[in-house]
KENU-183051 format. One record per residue (C-alpha): residue number from 1; residue in one letter; x, y, z. Coordinates in Angstrom, 1 decimal. Example, Ala and Ser with C-alpha at 12.3 -4.5 7.8 and 13.67 -1.06 7.14 Angstrom:
2
- i | aa | xx | yy | zz
- 1 | a | 12.3 | -4.5 | 7.8
- 2 | s | 13.7 | -1.1 | 7.1
//
This chain:
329
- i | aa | xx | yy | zz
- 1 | x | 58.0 | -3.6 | 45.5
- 2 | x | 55.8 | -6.4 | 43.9
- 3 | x | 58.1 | -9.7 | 43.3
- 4 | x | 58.7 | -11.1 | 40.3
- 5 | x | 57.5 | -14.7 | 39.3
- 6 | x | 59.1 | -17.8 | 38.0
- 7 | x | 61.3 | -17.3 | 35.3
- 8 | x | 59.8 | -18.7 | 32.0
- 9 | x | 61.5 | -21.8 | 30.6
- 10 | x | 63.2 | -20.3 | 27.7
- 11 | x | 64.8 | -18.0 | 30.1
- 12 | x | 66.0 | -20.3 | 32.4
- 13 | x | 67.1 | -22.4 | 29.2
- 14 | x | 69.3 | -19.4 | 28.8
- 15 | x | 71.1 | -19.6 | 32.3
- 16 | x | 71.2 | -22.9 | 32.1
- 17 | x | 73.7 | -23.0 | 28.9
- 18 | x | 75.6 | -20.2 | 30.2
- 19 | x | 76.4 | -21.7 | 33.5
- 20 | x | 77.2 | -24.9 | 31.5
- 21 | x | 79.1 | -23.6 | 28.7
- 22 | x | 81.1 | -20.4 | 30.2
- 23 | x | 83.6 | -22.0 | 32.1
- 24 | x | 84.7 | -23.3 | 28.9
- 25 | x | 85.0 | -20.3 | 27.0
- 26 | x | 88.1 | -18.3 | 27.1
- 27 | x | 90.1 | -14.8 | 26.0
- 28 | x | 93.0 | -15.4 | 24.0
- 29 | x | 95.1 | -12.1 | 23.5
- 30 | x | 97.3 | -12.3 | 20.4
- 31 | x | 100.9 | -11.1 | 21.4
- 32 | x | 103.6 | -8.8 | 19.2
- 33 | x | 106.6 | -7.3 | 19.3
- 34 | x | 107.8 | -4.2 | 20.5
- 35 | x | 111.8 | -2.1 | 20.9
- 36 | x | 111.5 | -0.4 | 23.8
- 37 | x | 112.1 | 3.0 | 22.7
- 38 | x | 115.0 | 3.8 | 25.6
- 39 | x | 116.3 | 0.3 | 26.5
- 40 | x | 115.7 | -0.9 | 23.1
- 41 | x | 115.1 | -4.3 | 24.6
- 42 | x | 112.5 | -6.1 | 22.5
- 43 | x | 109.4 | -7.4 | 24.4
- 44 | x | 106.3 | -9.0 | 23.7
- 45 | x | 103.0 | -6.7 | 24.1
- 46 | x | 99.3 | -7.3 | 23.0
- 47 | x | 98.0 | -6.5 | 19.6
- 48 | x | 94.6 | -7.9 | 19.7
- 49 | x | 91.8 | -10.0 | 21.7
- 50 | x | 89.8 | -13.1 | 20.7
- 51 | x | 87.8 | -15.8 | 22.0
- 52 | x | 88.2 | -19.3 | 22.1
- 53 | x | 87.0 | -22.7 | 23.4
- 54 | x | 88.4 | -25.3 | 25.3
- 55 | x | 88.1 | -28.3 | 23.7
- 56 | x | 89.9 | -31.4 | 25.5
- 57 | x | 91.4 | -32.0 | 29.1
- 58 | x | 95.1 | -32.1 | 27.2
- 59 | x | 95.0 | -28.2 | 27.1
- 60 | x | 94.0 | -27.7 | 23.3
- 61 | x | 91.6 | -24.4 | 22.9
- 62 | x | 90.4 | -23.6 | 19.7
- 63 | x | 90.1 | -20.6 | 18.0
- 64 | x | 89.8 | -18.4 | 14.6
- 65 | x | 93.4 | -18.3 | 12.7
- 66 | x | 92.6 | -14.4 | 12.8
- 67 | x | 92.7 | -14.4 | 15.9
- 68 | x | 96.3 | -14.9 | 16.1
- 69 | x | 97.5 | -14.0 | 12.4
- 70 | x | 100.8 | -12.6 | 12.5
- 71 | x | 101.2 | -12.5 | 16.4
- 72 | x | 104.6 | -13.8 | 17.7
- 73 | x | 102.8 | -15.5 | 20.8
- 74 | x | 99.5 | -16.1 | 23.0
- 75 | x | 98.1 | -15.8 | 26.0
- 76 | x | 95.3 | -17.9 | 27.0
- 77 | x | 92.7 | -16.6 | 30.1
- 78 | x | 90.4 | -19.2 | 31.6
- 79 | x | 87.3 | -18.2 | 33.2
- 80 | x | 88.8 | -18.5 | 37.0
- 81 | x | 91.1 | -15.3 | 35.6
- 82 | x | 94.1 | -17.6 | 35.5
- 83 | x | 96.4 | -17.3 | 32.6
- 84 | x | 98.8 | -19.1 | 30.5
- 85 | x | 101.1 | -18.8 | 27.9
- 86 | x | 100.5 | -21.0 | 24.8
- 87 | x | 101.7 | -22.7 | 21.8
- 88 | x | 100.5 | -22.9 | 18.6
- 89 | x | 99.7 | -26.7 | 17.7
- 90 | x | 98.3 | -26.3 | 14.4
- 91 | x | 96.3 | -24.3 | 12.5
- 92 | x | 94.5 | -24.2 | 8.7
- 93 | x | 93.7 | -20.9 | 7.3
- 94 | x | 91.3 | -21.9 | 4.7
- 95 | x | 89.1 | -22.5 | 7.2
- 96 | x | 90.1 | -19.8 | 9.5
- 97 | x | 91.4 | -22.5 | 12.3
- 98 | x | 93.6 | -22.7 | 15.1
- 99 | x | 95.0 | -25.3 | 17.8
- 100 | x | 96.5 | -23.6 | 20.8
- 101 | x | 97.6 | -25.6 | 23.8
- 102 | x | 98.0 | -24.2 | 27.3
- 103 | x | 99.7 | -25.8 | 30.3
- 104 | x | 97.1 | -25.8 | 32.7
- 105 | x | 96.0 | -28.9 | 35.2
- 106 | x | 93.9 | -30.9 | 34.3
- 107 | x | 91.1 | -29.9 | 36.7
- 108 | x | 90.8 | -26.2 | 34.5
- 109 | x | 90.0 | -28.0 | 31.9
- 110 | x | 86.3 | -28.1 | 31.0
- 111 | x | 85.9 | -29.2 | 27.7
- 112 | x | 82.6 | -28.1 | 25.2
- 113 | x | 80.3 | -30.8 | 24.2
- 114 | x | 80.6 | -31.2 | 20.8
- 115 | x | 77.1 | -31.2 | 18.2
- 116 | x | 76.6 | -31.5 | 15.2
- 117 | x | 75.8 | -29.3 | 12.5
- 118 | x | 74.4 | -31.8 | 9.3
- 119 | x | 70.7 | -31.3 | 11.1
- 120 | x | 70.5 | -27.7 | 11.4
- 121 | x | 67.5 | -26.0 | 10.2
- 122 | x | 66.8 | -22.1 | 10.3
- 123 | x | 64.8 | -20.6 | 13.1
- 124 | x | 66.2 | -22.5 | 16.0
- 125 | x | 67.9 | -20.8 | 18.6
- 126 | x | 71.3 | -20.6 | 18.6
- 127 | x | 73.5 | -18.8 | 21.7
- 128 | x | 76.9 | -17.3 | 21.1
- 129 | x | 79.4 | -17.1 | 24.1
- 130 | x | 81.8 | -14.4 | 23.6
- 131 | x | 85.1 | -13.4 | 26.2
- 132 | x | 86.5 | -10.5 | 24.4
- 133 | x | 88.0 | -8.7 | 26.8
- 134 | x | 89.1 | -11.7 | 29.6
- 135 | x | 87.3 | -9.9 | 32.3
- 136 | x | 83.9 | -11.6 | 32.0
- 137 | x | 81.5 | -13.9 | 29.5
- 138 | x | 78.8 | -12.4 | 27.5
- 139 | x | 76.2 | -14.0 | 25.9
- 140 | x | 73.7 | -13.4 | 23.3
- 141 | x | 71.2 | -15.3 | 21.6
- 142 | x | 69.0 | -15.8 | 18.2
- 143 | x | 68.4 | -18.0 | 15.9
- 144 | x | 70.0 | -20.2 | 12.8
- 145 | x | 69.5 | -17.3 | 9.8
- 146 | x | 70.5 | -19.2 | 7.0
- 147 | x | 72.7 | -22.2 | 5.7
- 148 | x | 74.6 | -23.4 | 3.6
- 149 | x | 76.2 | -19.6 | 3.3
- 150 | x | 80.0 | -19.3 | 2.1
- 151 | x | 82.6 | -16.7 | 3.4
- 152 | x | 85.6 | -15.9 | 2.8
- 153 | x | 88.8 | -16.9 | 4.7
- 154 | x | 92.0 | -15.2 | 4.8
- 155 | x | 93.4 | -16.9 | 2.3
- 156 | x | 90.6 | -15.7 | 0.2
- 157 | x | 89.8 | -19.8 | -0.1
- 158 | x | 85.8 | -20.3 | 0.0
- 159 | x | 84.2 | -21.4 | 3.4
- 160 | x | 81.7 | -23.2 | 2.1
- 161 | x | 78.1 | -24.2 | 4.3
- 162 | x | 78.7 | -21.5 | 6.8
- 163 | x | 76.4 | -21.1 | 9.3
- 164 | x | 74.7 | -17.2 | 9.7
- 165 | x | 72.8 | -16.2 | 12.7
- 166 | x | 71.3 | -12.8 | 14.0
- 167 | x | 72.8 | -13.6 | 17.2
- 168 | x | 75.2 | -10.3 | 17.7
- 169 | x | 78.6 | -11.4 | 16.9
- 170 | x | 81.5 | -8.5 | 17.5
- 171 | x | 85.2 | -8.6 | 16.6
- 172 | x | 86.3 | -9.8 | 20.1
- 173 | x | 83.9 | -12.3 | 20.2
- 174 | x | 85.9 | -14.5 | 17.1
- 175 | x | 87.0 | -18.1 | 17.9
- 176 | x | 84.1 | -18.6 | 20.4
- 177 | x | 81.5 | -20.9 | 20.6
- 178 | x | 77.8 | -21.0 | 18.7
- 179 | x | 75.6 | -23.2 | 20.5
- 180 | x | 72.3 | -25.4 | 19.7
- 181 | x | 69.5 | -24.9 | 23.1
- 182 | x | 71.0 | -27.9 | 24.2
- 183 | x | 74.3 | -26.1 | 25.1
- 184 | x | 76.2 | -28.6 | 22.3
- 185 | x | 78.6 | -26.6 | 20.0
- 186 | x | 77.6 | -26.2 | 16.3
- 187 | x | 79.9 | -23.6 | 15.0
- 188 | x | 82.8 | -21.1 | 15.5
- 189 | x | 82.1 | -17.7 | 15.2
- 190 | x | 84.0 | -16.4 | 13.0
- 191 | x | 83.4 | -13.0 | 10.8
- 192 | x | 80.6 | -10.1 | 10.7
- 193 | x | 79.3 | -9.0 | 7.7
- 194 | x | 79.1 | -4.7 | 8.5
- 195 | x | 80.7 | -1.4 | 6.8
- 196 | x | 81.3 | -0.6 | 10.9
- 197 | x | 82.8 | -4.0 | 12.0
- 198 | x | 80.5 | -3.8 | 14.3
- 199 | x | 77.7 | -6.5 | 15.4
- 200 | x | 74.8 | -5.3 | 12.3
- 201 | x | 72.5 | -8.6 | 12.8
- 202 | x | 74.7 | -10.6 | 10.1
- 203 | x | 76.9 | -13.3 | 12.1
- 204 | x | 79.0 | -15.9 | 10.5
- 205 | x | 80.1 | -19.3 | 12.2
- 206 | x | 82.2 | -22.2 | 10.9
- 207 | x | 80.0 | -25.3 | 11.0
- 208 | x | 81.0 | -27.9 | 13.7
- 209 | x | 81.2 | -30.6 | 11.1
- 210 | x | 83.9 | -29.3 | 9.2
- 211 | x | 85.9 | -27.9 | 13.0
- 212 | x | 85.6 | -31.8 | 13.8
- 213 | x | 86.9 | -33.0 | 11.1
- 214 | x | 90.4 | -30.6 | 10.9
- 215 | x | 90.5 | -29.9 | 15.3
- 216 | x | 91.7 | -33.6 | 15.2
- 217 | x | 94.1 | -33.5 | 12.3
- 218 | x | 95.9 | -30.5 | 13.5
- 219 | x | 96.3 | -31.9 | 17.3
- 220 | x | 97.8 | -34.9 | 15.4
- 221 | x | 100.0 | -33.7 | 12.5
- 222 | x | 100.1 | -30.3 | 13.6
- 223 | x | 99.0 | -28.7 | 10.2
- 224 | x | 96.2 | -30.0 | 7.7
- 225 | x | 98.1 | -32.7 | 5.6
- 226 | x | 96.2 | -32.3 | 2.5
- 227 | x | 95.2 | -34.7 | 0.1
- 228 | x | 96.6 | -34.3 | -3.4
- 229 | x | 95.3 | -35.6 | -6.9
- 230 | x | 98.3 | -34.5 | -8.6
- 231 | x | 96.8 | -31.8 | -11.0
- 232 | x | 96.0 | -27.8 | -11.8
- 233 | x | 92.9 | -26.8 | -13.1
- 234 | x | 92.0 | -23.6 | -15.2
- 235 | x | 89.6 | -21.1 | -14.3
- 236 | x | 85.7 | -21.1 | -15.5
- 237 | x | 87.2 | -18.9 | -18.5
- 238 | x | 88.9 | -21.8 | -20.0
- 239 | x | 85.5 | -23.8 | -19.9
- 240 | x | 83.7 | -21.2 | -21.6
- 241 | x | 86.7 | -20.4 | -24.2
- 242 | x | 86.6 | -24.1 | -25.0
- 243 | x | 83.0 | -25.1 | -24.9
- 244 | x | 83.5 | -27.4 | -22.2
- 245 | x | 80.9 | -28.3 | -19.4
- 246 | x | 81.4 | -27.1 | -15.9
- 247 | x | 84.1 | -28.7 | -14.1
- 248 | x | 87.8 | -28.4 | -13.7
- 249 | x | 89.2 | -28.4 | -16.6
- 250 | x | 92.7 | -29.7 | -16.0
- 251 | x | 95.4 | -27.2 | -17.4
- 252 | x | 98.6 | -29.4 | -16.0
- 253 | x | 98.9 | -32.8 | -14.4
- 254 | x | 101.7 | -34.1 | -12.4
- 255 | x | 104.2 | -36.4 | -13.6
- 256 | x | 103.7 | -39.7 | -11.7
- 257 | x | 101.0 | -38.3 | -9.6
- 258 | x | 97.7 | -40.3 | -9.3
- 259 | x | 96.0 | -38.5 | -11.8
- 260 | x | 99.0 | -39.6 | -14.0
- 261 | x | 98.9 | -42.8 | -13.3
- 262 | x | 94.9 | -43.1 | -13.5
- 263 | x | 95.4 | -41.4 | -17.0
- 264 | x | 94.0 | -38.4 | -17.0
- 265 | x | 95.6 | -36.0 | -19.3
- 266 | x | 95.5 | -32.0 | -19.6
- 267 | x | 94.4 | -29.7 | -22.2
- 268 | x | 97.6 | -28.3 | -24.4
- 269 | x | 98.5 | -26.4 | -27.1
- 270 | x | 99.7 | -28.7 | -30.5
- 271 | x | 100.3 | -28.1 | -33.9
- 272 | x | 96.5 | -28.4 | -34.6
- 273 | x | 95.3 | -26.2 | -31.6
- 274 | x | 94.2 | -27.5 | -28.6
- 275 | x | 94.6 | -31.1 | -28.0
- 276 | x | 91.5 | -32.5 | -25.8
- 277 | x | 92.2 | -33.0 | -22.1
- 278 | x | 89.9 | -33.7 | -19.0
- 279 | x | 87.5 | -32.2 | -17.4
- 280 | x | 86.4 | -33.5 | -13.8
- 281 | x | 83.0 | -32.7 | -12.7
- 282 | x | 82.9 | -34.4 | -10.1
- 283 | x | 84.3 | -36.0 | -7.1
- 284 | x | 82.9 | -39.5 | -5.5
- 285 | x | 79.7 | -38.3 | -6.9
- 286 | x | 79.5 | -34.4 | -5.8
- 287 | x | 79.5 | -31.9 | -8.4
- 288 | x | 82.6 | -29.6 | -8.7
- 289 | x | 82.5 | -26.9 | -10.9
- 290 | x | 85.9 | -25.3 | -9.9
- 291 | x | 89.2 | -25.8 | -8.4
- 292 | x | 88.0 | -24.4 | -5.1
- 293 | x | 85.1 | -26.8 | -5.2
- 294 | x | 87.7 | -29.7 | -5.6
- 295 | x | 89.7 | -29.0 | -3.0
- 296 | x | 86.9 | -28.6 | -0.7
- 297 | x | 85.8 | -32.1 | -2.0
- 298 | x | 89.6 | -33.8 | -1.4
- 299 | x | 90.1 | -32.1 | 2.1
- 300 | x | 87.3 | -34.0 | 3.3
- 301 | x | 89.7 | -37.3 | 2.6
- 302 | x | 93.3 | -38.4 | 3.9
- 303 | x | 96.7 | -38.8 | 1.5
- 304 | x | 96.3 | -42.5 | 0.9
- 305 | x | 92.3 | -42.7 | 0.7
- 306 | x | 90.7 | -44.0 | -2.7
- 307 | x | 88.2 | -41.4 | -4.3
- 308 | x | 85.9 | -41.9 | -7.7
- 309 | x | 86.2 | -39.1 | -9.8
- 310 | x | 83.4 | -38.2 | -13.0
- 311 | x | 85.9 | -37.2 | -16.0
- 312 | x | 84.5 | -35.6 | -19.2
- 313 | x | 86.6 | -35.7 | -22.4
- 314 | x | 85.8 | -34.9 | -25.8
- 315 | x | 81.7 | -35.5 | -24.9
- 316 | x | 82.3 | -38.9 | -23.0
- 317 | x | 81.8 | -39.5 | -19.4
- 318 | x | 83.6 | -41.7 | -17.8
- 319 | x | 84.0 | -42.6 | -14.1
- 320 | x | 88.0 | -43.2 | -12.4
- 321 | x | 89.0 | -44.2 | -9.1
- 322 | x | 92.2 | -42.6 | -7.8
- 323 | x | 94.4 | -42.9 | -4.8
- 324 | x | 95.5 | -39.7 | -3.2
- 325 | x | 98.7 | -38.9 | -2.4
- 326 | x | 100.2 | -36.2 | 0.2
- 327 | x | 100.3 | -32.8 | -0.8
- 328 | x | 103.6 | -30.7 | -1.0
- 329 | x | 102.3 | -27.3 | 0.3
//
């Protein structure tokens, strides 16, 4: 037998962020309901498997919103094997985000250190920690693919400056954590892109710039309290019906909203044909060219923040500065 020598120092690079990291990964198994067929008692029985991170010592553990779509409860496994029932805090499907909580001590709790993800650049190496089926961590590695990429939520709502990586992703490995070589989270896995569903060297993850921006939120207001300008635009038709330049061409605004009261007015029907409204292009200086785009922009801001929006009307630019109000959805 001839022995081995040292490992080389991207492999022990490797073990290093998995000893770090897994104890903070766990399996979340999505619960729903079932009639007992003889008793017809109703009990709770699992419908699917994820993963998830922990993410304070108070117990929350983020995951994918897919994760546990339409279940009726949770269970949470740490890496020690212990278990726990949990409790939805919050969770924001546009972006394909949860908040669970579990009741664990303190002492399980070993939260992931957070990265960023503004300073990304493609061909680093990323790792992916996965706990799909609760029994044990896997890991795999590559590198960043691409940026700026945009997915798809559930809500069919654009995920804009996703993060994709040839590190092999599979369905139970949703929720969990994408890693920089420094064992700091930059992402959450969150979707494959193959006819199978299965792991085809196209990996999606959620960049950790926009999960530390809404994890917060939820945890304190227990669902994404959006930001509202008070207004409806039309679709990229209407632009190119009208003539107008790309932006969101505003088809209704609120009464008493703060677009209202800033005085922006929509496009309508009159007795001469369409009387000029206004088109915002964009908001405190990025370009939006749809209502998706705007949204994106205002989520970034609280109900209450000021914002400088870049309206077009009849071939005049001018700039407005509006403070938001609370959403009602």
């Amino acid at each position: 037998m001839t022995p081995r020598g040292v490992l080389g120092a991207d492999e022990l690079n490797n073990i290093a962020v998995f000893k770090a990291v897994s104890p903070s990964v766990v399996n979340i198994t999505a619960l729903g309901l079932e009639r007992d067929f003889f008793s017809l008692n109703v009990q709770q029985v699992p419908q699917g498997t994820g993963t998830g991170f922990v993410w304070d010592t108070q117990g929350h553990v983020v995951t994918n919103f897919h994760v546990i779509q339409g279940a009726s409860g949770a269970r949470v496994t740490l890496a020690d094997q212990s278990s726990y029932k949990a409790e939805l805090v919050g969770a924001f499907p546009d972006r394909d985000i949860a908040v669970l909580k579990i009741p664990a001590p303190v002492a399980k709790f070993k939260p992931v250190t957070v990265g960023t993800s503004r300073d990304l650049q493609v061909g680093q190496k990323v790792y992916a920690i996965g706990n799909p089926f609760g029994l044990d961590q896997t890991l795999t590695t590559g590198i960043v693919s691409a940026l700026n990429r945009e997915i798809e939520s559930v809500t069919h709502r654009t995920i804009k400056g996703a993060i994709q990586t040839d590190a092999a992703i599979n369905p139970g490995n949703s929720g969990g954590p994408l890693l920089d070589s420094a064992g700091r989270l930059i992402g959450v896995n969150t979707a494959i892109y193959s006819p199978s569903g299965a792991s085809a060297g196209i990996g999606f993850a959620i960049p950790v710039d926009e999960v530390n921006r809404i994890v917060p939120r939820l945890i304190r207001d227990g669902r994404m309290v959006r930001p509202s300008l008070g207004v409806t635009g039309g679709g990229p038709e209407i632009n190119r019906a009208l003539g107008l330049p790309k932006g969101v061409a505003l088809v209704r605004v609120q009464r008493n909203g703060p677009a209202a009261k800033a005085g922006l007015k929509a496009f309508s029907r009159g007795d001469g044909g369409i009387l000029a409204g206004d088109v915002i292009t964009a908001v405190d200086g990025e370009p939006v060219e749809t209502q998706d785009d705007m949204l994106t922009a205002l989520e970034r801001l609280q109900p209450g923040d000021s914002c400088t929006l870049s309206v077009w009307r009849s071939g005049a630019t001018r700039k407005l500065t509006v403070t938001l109000a609370e959403s009602d959805d």
